[in-house]
C-alpha positions as CSV (number, residue, x, y, z in Angstrom):
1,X,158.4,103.8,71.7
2,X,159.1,107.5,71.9
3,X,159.1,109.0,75.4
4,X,155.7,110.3,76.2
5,X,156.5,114.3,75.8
6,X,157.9,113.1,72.7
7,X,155.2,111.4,71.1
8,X,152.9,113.3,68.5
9,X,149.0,114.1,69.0
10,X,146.0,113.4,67.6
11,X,142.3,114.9,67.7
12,X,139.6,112.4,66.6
13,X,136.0,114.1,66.6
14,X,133.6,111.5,66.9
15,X,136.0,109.1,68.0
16,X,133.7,107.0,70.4
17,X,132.4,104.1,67.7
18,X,132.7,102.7,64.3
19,X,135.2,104.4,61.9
20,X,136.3,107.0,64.8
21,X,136.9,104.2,66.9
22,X,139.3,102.4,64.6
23,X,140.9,105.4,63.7
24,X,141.7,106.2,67.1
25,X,143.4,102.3,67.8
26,X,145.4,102.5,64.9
27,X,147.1,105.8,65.7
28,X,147.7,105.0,69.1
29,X,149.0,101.5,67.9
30,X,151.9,103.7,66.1
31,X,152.6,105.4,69.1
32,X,150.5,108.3,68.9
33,X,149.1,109.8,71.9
34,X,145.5,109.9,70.8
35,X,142.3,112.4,72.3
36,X,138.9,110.8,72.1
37,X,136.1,113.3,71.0
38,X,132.3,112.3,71.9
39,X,129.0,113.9,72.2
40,X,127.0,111.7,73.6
41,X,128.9,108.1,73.1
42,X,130.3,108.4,76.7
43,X,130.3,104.8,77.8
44,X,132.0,103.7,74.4
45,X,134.6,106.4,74.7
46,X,135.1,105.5,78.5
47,X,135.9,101.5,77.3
48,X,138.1,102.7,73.6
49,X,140.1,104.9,76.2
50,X,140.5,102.2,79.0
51,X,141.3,99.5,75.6
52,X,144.0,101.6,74.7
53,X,145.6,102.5,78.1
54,X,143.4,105.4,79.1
55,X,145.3,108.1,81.0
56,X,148.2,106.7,81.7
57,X,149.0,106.1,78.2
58,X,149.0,109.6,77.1
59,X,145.4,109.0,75.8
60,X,142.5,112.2,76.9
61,X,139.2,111.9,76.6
62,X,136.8,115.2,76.3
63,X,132.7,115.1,75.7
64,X,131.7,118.5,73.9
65,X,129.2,119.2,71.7
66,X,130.6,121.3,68.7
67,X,127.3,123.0,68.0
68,X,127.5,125.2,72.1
69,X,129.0,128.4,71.6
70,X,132.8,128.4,72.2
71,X,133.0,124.6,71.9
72,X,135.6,124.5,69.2
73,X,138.3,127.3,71.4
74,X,137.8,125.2,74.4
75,X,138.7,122.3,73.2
76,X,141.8,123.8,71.0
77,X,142.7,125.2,74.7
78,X,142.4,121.6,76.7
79,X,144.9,119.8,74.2
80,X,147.0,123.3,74.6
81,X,147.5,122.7,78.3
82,X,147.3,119.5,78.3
83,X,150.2,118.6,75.6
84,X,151.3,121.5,74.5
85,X,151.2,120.7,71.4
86,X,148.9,119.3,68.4
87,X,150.4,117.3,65.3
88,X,147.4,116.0,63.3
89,X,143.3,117.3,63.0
90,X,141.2,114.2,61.8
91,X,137.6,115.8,61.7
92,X,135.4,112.4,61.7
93,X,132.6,113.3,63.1
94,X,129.6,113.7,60.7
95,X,125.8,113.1,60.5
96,X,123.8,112.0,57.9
97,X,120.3,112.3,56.8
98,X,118.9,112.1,53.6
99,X,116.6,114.7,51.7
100,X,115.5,115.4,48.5
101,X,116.6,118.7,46.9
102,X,113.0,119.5,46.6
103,X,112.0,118.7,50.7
104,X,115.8,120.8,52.1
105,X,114.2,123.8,54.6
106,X,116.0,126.3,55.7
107,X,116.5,124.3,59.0
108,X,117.8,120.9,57.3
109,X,120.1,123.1,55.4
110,X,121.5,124.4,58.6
111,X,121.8,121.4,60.4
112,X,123.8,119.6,58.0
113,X,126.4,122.2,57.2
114,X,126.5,122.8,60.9
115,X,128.3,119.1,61.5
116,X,129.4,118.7,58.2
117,X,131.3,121.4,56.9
118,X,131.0,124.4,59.4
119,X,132.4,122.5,62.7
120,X,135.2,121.1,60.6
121,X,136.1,124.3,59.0
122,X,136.3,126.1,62.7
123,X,138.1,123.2,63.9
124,X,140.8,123.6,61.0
125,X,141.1,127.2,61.6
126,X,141.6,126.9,65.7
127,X,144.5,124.5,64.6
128,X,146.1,126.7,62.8
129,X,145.8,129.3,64.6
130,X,146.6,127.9,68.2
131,X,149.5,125.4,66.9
132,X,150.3,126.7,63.9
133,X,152.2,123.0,62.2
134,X,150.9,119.5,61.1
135,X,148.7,118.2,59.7
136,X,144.6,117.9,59.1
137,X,142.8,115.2,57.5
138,X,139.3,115.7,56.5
139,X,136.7,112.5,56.3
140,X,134.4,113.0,53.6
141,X,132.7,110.3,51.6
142,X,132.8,108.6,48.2
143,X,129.7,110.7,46.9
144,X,131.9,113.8,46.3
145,X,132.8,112.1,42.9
146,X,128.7,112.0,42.1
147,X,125.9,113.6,41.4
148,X,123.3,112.2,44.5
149,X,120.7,114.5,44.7
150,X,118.7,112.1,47.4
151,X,121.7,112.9,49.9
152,X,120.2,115.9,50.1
153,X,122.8,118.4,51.8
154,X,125.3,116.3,53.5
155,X,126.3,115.5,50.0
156,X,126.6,119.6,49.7
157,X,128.5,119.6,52.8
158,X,131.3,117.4,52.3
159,X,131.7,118.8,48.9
160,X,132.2,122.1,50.7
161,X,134.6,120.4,53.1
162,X,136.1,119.0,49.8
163,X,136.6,122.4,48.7
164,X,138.3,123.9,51.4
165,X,140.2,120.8,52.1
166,X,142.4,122.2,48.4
167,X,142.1,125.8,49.3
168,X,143.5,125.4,52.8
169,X,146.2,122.6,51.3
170,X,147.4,126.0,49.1
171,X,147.0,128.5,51.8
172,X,148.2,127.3,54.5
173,X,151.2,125.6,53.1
174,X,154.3,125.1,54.3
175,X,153.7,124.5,57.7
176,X,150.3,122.5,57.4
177,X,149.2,119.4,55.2
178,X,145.7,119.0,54.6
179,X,144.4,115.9,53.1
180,X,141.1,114.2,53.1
181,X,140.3,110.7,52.7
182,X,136.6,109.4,51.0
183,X,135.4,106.1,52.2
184,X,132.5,103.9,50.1
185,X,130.9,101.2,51.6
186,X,132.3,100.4,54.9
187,X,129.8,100.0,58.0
188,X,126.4,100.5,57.6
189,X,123.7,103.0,59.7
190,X,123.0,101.7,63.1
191,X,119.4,100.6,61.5
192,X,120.3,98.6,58.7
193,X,121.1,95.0,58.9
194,X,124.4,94.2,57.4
195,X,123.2,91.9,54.8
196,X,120.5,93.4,53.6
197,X,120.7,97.0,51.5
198,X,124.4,97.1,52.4
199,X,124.8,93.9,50.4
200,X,122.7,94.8,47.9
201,X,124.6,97.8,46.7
202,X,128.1,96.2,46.5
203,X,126.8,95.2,43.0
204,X,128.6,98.8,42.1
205,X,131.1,98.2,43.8
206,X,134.3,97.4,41.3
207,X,136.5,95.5,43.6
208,X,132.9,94.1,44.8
209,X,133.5,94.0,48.5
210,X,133.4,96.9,51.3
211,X,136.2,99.0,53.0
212,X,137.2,97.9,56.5
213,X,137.1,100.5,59.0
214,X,140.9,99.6,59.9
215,X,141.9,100.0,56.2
216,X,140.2,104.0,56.4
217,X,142.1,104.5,59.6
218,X,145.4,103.1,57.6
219,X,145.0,105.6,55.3
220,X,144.6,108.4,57.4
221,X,147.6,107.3,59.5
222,X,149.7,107.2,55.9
223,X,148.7,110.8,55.4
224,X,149.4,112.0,59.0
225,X,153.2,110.7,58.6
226,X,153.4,111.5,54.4
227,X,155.4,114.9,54.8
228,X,155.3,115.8,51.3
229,X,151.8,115.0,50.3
230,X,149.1,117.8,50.6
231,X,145.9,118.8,48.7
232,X,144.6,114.9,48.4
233,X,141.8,113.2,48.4
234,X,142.0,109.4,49.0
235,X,139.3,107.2,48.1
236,X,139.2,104.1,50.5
237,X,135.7,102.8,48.3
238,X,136.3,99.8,46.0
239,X,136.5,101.8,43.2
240,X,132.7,103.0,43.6
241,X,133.8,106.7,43.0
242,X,134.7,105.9,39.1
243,X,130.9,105.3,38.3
244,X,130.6,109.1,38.1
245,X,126.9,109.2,39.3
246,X,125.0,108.3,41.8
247,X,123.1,104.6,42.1
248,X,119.6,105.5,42.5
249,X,117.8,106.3,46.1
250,X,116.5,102.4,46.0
251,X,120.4,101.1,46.0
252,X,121.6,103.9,48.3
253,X,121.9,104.2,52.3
């Protein structure tokens, strides 16, 4: 393994649990020096960053919440002094709540572009503009493919994301890649029992079976050490993306 000033860094937002969790393993199984972004997850981030040799292991854990004024620069400034450097963005963290088109407010509209799109976007531009190199990899979902009206405007959101995922990968090029990768079906929301709706809709699933959280994480490591890829979205869904539409609100989570 690299010597420790040597090895390259990662930013995980939302890196506590589930897919940011795994994410977070695999790059520091590659010899990545990892930092573990929570909001509120504490105790889970406390025990991923202990798993994978906390502190001593080049690993940093830091609990902001995006939304408090001057989050985003603080946290660009933390890494600075603590590394000195930054070599790969994932933005993970997300929420998700559905709405009807007809029932979005003003406030529901907010809120999701807020997590989903506006955070992510500030984070990409502090990257750029504190370290200037690497790489940013954007996690959106399958749905960008679709039409989903019921997922209301987090399905707006990550299209936006999607969006300036491909306008930054022009911009911004040569001395940053950004990529995003789309998962499908891989975990479902705390309050839904695993074989219940989740099973249910793998019926549209082509490949019929759901995406491990390790093989989203293996794609986003692939794209973090890909130096000529740029501008991409991966789908890590089955196949569920090529039904061009969405499944109906009674199938859907």
């Amino acid at each position: 393994m690299p010597e420790k000033q040597n090895r390259r860094v990662v930013l995980v937002t939302g890196s506590a649990r589930r897919i940011g969790a795994a994410l977070v393993r695999e790059f520091a199984k590659n010899g990545w020096r990892t930092v573990i972004h929570c909001r509120n997850s504490r105790q889970e981030a406390d025990a991923l960053l202990s798993e994978i040799g906390g502190a001593a292991g080049g690993h940093l854990l830091v609990q902001q919440d995006f939304l408090e004024e001057g989050a985003v620069q603080s946290l660009m400034g933390t890494i600075l002094r603590q590394y000195g450097r930054l070599d790969c963005l994932i933005n993970n963290a997300s929420v998700y709540l559905r709405h009807s088109m007809a029932d979005l407010t003003p406030e529901l509209l907010d809120a999701a572009y807020a997590i989903n799109f506006r955070v992510p976007f500030q984070l990409m531009r502090e990257f750029r503009k504190v370290f200037g190199y690497g790489s940013i990899i954007n996690l959106l979902d399958q749905r960008i493919a679709s039409v989903d009206p019921s997922a209301g405007a987090y399905a707006l959101a990550k299209k936006s994301l999607r969006d300036a995922t491909e306008a930054c990968a022009l911009e911004w090029a040569p001395q940053i890649r950004v990529n995003a990768v789309a998962p499908g079906i891989v975990l479902p929301p705390p309050e839904l029992s695993p074989a219940s709706k989740m099973d249910r809709i793998l019926q549209y699933v082509p490949l019929r079976q759901r995406s491990e959280p390790g093989e989203v994480a293996g794609a986003c490591l692939f794209l973090a050490e890909s130096q000529t890829i740029s501008g991409q979205i991966l789908y890590v869904d089955g196949g569920l993306h090529l039904h061009n539409g969405n499944l109906g609100e009674k199938n859907s989570f």
